[in-house]
DRENDOVO-130867 format. One line per 2 residues: number of its first residue (from 0); for each residue x, y, z of C-alpha. Coordinates in pm, 1 decimal. Example, Ala and Ser with C-alpha at 12.3 -4.5 7.8 and 13.67 -1.06 7.14 Angstrom:
<rs>
0 = 1230.0/-450.0/780.0; 1367.0/-106.0/714.0
</rs>
This chain:
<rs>
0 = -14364.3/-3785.2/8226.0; -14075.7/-4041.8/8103.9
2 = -14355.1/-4249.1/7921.1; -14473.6/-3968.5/7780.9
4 = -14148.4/-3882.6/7627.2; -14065.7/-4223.8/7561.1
6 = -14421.5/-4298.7/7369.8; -14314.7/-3956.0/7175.3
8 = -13998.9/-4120.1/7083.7; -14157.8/-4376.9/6944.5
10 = -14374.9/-4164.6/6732.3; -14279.9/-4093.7/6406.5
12 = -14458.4/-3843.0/6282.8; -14405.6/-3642.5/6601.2
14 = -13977.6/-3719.2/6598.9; -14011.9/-3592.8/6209.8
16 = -14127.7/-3292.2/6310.3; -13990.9/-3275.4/6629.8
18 = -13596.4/-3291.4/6431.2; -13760.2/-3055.7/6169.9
20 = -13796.0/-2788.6/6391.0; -13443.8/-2906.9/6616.5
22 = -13248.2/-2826.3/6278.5; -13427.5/-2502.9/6216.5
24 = -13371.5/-2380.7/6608.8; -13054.2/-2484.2/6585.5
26 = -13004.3/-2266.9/6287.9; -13187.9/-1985.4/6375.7
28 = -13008.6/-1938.1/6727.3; -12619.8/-1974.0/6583.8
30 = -12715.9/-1688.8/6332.3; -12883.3/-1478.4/6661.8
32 = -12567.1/-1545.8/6826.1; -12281.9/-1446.4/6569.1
34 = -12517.5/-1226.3/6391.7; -12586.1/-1009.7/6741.9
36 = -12224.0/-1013.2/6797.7; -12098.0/-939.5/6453.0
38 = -12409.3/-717.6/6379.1; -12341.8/-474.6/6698.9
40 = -11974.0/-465.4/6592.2; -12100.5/-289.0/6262.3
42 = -12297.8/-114.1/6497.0; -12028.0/33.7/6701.2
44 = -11762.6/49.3/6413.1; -12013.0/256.5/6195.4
46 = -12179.7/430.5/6444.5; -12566.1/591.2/6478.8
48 = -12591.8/815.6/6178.8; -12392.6/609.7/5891.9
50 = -12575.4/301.7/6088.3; -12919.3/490.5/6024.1
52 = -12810.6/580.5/5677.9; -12728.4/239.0/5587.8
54 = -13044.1/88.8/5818.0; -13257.0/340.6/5616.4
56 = -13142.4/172.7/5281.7; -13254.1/-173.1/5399.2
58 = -13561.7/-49.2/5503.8; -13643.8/168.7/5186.6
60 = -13581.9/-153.0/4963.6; -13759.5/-342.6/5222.5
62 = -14086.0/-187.7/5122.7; -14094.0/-286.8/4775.8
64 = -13921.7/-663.5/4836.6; -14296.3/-793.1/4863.0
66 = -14283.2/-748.7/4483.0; -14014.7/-1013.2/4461.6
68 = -14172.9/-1289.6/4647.7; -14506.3/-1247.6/4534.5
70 = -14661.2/-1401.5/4813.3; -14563.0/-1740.0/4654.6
72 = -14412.7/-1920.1/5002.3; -14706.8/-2078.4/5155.6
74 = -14889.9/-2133.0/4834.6; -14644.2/-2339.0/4712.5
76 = -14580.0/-2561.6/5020.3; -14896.9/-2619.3/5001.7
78 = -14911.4/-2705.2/4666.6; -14609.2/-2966.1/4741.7
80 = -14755.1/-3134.0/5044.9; -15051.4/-3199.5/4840.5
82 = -14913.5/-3306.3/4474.5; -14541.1/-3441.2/4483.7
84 = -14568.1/-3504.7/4130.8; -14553.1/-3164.3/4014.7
86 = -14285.4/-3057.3/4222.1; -14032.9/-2942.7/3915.6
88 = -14337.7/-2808.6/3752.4; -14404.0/-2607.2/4067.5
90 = -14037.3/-2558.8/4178.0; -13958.7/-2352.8/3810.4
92 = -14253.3/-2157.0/3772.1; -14226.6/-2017.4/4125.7
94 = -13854.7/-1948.8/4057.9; -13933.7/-1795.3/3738.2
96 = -14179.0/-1561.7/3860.9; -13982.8/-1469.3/4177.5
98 = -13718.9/-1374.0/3933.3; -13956.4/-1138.2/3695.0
100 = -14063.2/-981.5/4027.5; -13691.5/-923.2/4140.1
102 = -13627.7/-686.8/3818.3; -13979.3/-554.8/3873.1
104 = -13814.2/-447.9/4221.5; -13564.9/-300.3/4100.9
106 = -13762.8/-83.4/3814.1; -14030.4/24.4/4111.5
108 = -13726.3/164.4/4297.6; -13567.9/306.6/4019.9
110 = -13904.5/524.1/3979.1; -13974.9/567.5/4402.4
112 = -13589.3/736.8/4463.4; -13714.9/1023.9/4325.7
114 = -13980.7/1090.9/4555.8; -13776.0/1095.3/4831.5
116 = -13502.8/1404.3/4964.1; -13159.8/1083.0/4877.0
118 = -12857.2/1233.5/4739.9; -12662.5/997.9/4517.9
120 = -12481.2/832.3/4800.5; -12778.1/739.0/4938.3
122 = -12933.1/602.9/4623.9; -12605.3/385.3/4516.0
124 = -12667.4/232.2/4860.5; -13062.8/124.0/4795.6
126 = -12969.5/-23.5/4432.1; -12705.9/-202.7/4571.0
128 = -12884.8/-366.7/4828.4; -13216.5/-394.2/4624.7
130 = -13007.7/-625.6/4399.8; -12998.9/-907.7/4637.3
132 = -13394.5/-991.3/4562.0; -13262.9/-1114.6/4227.2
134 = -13042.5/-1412.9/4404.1; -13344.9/-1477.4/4664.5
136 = -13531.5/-1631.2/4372.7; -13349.8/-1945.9/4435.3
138 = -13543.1/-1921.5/4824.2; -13803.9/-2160.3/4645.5
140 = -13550.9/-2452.2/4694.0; -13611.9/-2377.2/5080.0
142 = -14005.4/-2408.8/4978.4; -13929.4/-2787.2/4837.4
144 = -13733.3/-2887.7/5146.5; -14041.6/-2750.4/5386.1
146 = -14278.2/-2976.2/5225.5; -14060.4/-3228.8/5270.1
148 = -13971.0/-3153.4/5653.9; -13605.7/-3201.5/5576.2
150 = -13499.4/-2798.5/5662.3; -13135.4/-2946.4/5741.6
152 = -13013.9/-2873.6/5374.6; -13157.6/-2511.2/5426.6
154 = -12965.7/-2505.0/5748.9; -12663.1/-2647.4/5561.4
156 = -12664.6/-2343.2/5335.3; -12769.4/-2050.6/5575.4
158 = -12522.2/-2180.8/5763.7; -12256.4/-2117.5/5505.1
160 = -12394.5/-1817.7/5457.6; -12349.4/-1667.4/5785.7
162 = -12000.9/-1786.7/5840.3; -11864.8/-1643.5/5473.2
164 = -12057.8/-1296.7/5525.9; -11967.0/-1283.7/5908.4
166 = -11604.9/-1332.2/5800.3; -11600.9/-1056.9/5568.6
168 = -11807.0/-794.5/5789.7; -11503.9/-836.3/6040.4
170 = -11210.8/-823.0/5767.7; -11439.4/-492.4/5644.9
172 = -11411.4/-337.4/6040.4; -11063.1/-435.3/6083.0
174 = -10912.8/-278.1/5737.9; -11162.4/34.0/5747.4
176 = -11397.0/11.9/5478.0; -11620.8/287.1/5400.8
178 = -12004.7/199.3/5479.0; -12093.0/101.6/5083.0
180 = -11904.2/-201.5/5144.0; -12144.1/-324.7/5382.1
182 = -12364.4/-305.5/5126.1; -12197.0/-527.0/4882.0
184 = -12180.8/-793.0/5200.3; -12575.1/-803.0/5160.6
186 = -12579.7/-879.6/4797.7; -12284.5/-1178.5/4839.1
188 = -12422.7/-1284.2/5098.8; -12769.7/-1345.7/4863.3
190 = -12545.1/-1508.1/4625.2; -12398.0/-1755.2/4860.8
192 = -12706.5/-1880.2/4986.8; -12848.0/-1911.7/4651.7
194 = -12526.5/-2134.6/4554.7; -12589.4/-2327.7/4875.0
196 = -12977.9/-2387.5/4803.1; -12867.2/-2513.3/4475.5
198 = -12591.5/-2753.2/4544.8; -12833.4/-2902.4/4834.0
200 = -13119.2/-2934.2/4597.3; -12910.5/-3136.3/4338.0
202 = -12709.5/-3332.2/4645.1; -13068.2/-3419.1/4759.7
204 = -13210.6/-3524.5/4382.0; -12936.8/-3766.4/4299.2
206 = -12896.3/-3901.2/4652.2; -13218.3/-3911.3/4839.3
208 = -13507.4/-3890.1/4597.2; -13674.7/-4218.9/4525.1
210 = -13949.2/-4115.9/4275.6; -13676.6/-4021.9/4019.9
212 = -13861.2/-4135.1/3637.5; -13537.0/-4376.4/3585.1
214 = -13265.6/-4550.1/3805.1; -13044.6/-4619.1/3515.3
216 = -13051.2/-4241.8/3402.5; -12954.0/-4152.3/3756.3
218 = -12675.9/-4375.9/3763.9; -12516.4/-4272.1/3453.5
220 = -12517.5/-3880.1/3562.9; -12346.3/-4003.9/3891.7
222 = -12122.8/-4178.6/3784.8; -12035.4/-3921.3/3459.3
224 = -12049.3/-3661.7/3681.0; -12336.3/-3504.6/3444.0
226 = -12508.4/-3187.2/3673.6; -12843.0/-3171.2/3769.7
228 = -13046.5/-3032.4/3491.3; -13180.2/-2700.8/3523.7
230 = -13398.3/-2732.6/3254.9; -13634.4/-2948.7/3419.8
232 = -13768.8/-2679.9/3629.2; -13966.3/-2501.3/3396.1
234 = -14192.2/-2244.2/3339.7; -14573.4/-2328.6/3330.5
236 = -14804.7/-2042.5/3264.7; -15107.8/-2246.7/3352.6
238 = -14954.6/-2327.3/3692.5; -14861.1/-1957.4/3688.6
240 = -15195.0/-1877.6/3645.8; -15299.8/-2072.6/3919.4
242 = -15022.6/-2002.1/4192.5; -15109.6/-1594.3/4156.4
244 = -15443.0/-1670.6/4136.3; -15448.7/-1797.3/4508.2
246 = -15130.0/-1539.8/4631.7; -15236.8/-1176.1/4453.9
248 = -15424.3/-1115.5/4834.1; -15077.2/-1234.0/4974.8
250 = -14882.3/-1034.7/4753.0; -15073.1/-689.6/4827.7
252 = -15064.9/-825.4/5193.6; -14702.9/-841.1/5193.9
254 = -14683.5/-514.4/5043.3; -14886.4/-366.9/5346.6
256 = -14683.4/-564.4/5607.3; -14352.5/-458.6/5431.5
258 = -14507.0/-71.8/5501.0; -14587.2/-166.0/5844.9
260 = -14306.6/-308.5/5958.1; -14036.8/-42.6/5726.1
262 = -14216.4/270.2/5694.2; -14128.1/336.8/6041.6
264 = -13764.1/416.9/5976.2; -13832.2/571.4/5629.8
266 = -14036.9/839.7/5808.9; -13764.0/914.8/6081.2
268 = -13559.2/1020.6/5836.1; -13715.8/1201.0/5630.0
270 = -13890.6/1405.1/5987.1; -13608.5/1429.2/6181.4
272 = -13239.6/1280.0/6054.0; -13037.2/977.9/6026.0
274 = -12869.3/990.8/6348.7; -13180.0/894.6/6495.2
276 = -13271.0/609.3/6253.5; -12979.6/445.6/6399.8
278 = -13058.7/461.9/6740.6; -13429.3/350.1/6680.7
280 = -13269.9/79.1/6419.9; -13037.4/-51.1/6691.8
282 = -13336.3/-123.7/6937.0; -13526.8/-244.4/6636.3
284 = -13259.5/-505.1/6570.7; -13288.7/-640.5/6973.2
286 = -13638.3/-641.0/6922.6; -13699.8/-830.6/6588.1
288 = -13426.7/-1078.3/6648.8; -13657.3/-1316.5/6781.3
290 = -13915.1/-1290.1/6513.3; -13763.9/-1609.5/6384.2
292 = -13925.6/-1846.2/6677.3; -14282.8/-1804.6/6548.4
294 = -14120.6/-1808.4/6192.1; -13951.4/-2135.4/6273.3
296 = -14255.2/-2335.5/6493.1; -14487.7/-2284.9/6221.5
298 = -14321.1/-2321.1/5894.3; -14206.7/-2648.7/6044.4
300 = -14566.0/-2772.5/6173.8; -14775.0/-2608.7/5892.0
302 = -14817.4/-2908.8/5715.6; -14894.6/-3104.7/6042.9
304 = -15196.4/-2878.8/6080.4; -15293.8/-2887.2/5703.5
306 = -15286.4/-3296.2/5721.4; -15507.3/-3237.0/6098.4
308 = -15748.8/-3079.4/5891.7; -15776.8/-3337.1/5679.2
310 = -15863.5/-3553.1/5991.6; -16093.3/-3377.1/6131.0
312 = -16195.2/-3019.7/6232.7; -16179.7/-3086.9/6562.2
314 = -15814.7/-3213.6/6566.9; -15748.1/-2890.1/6349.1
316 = -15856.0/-2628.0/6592.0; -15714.2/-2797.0/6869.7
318 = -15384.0/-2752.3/6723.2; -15393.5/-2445.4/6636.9
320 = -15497.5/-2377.6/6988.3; -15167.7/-2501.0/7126.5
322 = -14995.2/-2333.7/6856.3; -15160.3/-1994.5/6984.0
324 = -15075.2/-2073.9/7343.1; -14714.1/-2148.1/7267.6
326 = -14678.8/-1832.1/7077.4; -14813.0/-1621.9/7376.8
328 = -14632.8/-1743.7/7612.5; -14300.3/-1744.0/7430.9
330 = -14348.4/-1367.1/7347.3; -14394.5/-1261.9/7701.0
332 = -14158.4/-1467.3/7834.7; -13879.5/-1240.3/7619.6
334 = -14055.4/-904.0/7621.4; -14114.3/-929.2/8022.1
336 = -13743.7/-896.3/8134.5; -13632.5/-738.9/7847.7
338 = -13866.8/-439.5/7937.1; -13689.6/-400.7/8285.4
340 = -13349.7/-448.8/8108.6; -13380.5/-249.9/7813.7
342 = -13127.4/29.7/7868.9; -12901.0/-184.1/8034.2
344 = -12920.8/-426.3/7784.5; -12850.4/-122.7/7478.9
346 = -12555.1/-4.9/7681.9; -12395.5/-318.0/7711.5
348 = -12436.2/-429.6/7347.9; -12418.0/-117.3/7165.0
350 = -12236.3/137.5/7408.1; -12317.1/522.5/7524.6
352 = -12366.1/699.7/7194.8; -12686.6/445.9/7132.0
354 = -12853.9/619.6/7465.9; -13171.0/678.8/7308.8
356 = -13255.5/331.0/7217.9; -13330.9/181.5/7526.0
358 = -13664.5/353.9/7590.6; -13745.5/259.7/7211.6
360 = -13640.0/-98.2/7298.7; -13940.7/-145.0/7643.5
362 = -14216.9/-41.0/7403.4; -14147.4/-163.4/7119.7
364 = -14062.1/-524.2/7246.7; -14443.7/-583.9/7313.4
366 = -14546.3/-549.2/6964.6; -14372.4/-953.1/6960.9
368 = -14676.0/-1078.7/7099.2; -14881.2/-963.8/6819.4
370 = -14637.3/-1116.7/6591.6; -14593.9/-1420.7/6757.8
372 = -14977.5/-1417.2/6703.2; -14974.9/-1288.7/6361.7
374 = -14787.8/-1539.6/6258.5; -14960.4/-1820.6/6341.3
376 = -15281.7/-1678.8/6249.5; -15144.7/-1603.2/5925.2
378 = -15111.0/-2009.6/5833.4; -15500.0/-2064.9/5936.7
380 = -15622.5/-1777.7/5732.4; -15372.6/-1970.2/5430.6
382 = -15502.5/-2313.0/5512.4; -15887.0/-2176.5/5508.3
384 = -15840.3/-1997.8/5152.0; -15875.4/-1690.4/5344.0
386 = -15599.1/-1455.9/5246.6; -15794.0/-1133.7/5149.9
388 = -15839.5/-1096.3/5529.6; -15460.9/-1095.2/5580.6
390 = -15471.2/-822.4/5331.8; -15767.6/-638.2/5434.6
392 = -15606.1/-651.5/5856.1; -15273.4/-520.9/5755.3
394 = -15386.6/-248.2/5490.7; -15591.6/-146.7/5788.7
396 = -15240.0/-171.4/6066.0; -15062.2/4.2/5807.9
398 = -15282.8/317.9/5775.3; -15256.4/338.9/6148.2
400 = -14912.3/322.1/6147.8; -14849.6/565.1/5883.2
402 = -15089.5/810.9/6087.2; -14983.7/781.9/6431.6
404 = -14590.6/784.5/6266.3; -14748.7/1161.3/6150.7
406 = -14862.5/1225.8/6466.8; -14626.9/1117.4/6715.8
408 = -14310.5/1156.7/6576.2; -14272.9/1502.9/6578.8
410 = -14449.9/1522.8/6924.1; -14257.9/1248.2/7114.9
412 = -13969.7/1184.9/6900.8; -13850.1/857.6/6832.0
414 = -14050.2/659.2/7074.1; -14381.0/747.4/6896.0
416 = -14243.2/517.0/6599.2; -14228.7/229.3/6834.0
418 = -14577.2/312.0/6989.3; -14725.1/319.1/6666.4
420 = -14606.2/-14.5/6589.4; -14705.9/-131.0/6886.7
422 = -15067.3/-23.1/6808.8; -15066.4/-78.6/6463.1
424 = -14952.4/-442.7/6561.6; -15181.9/-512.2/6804.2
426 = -15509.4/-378.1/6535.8; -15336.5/-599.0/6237.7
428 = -15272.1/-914.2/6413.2; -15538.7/-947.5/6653.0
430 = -15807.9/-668.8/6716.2; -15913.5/-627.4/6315.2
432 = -16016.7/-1012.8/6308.5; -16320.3/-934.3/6510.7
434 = -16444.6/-737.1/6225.7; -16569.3/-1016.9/5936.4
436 = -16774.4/-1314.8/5950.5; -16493.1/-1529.5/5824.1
438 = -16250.7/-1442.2/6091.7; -16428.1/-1440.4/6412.9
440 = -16381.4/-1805.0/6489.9; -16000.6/-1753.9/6496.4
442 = -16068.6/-1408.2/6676.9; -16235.5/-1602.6/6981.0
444 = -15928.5/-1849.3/6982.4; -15685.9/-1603.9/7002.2
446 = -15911.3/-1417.7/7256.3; -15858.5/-1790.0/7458.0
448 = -15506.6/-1779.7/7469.8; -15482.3/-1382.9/7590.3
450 = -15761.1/-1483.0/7846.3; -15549.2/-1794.7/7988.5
452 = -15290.7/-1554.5/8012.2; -15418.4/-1256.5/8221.8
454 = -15625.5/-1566.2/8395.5; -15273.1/-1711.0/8496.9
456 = -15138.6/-1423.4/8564.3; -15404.0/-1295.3/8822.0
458 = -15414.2/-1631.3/8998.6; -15071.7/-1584.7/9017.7
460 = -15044.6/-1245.6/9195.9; -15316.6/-1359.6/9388.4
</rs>
């Protein structure tokens, strides 16, 4: 064991990643930490129904936030791992277009608030919140610093982020404030992590990049003090062209997964009231925070398996094997206690007048092992061109969702939400694959890991 660690010490490759990931971890587990604590503070101070009311908001815009990103993320990092030399050419014409889809965000909502039973209050709170997509256009400075497995600048500014946002959440609860200034905090806190992606970016240009066209132009802006010129990320419509060529299935996909994963507490309200949204929003918010492990383990080792590939197929599948495993495993190792736990767990964090979250909480924990999976399974349908299928798998989980929401709701009450997104889940990520050609391969590996599992587990009752 000690060589083995010491031989992966000496690896490069594997201690690039390795700190990669460490930084992103790192990152990810502070903001679990202060944004639980801070997060169930708002919780408490605001209580269930202005908590569903304002969880209701975030959700509503959250199903039309696809629009904004236009399923640019992986395509690009891809794009960057395998041409550096277009990297402002890439860099501006993703920005640009995130930004075009931003206002096309905000003129979708503008039309969908009047489908829905919002009084103005409501409303104020969506638009306010919706206008936060326009400062996430500056996310494709995180895309630059994946490709380049150096996610310690984006840690540097979420970091900031949390702390300024955090802050001002607790001055809010301390003076009083009214629930719409909550939603302001989500639109500065966009702003301040777009500030922070740009001031890394330019920190990293004139500091750290080596294929900059001249040394003596770099010297003269540092030491004039000249800023980093914006202008050099421009718009390209022939690379345009090309990125939404490859990302339309992506965008429509996250579309779908944006109804899958929102629609849920959209149709609460609008069924029952908004009391309830914020005890189903509270167990919700237990149950997605650890969405960001799979998040974090594969955005950091995505282009590890893209560069496998280019080794061998054999290498490439193996990876992705382990990567499957390690997703399993880490899902059940959190939804396994936290199902015995659950309404101990809601009482301690949010109090007695969130009692009906706990039974939400031991159901809908499980649907984490689908998105552990669905994750990961998500960067192999990327990296084999292979995105309609993503599209295709959660049109299909969202349907289901949708219906069983219909059918369940009213019946069982809040807990049939979290059933259906169990199910809906489980038929997205996993079940739907077995359906084309094109996806059965990665069906039967992540029918290996499940198998290993149960396996395991029998032998271990045994």
């Amino acid at each position: 064991m000690i060589n083995k660690l010491k031989s992966l010490q000496n690896n490069q490759g594997f201690m690039k990643y390795f700190k990669n990931t460490s930084w992103l971890f790192g990152e990810k587990i502070l903001r679990m930490i202060v944004g639980l604590f801070v997060g169930i503070w708002v919780a408490r101070y605001l209580g269930p129904e202005q908590f569903g009311l304002f969880s209701y908001a975030q959700s509503f815009v959250g199903l039309f936030t696809a629009i904004a990103t236009l399923g640019l993320d992986g395509i690009v990092v891809r794009e960057l791992v395998k041409d550096k030399s277009i990297r402002d050419e890439l860099i501006g014409t993703a920005f640009w277009l995130k930004l075009m889809g931003a206002f096309g965000v905000l003129l979708v909502l503008a039309v969908a608030v009047n489908f829905t039973s919002n009084d103005s209050y409501t409303n104020l709170l969506v638009f306010i919140i919706a206008s936060a997509t326009i400062f996430q256009s500056f996310n494709v400075i995180d895309l630059y610093f994946q490709s380049k497995v150096l996610s310690r600048y984006v840690v540097y500014a979420n970091i900031i982020s949390l702390f300024i946002s955090s802050i001002v959440k607790v001055v809010l609860i301390l003076s009083g404030a009214p629930l719409i200034a909550f939603a302001w905090v989500v639109l500065l806190d966009s702003f301040v992590l777009a500030c922070g992606f740009v001031y890394f970016y330019i920190y990293h240009f004139y500091h750290f990049t080596p294929d900059t066209k001249s040394q003596a132009i770099r010297h003269f802006a540092l030491r004039y003090k000249i800023p980093f010129k914006i202008q050099n990320l421009k718009f390209k419509k022939s690379t345009a062209i090309s990125l939404l060529k490859d990302s339309w299935p992506l965008i429509l996909s996250a579309i779908v997964i944006s109804i899958y994963m929102k629609i849920d507490q959209v149709m609460i309200k609008e069924m029952l009231d908004s009391q309830v949204v914020g005890q189903y929003a509270a167990a919700v918010r237990i149950s997605e925070l650890w969405y960001f492990i799979p998040m974090v383990i594969v955005s950091s080792l995505f282009p590890a398996i893209i560069n496998a590939k280019k080794q061998s197929e054999k290498l490439y599948y193996i990876r992705l094997q382990k990567l499957y495993n390690m997703m399993v495993w880490l899902a059940i190792a959190i939804a396994l206690p936290m199902t015995f736990l659950s309404d101990w767990v809601v009482d301690l964090l949010y109090g007695e007048q969130y009692n009906q979250a706990g039974s939400v909480l031991m159901i809908h924990i499980w649907a984490g092992v689908f998105v552990f999976l669905g994750v990961a399974s998500g960067k192999w349908l990327l990296s084999e061109n292979l995105q309609i299928f993503s599209t295709i798998n959660t049109s299909i989980g969202a349907v289901i969702n949708v219906g069983l929401n219909y059918i369940l709701i009213p019946k069982i009450g809040v807990d049939g939400a979290a059933w259906a997104t169990l199910f809906s889940y489980f038929i997205a990520a996993y079940f739907s694959l077995l359906f084309w050609k094109q996806t059965r391969i990665n069906f039967i590996h992540l029918s290996k890991t499940i198998l290993i599992t149960k396996m395991f587990n029998a032998k271990k009752n045994t």
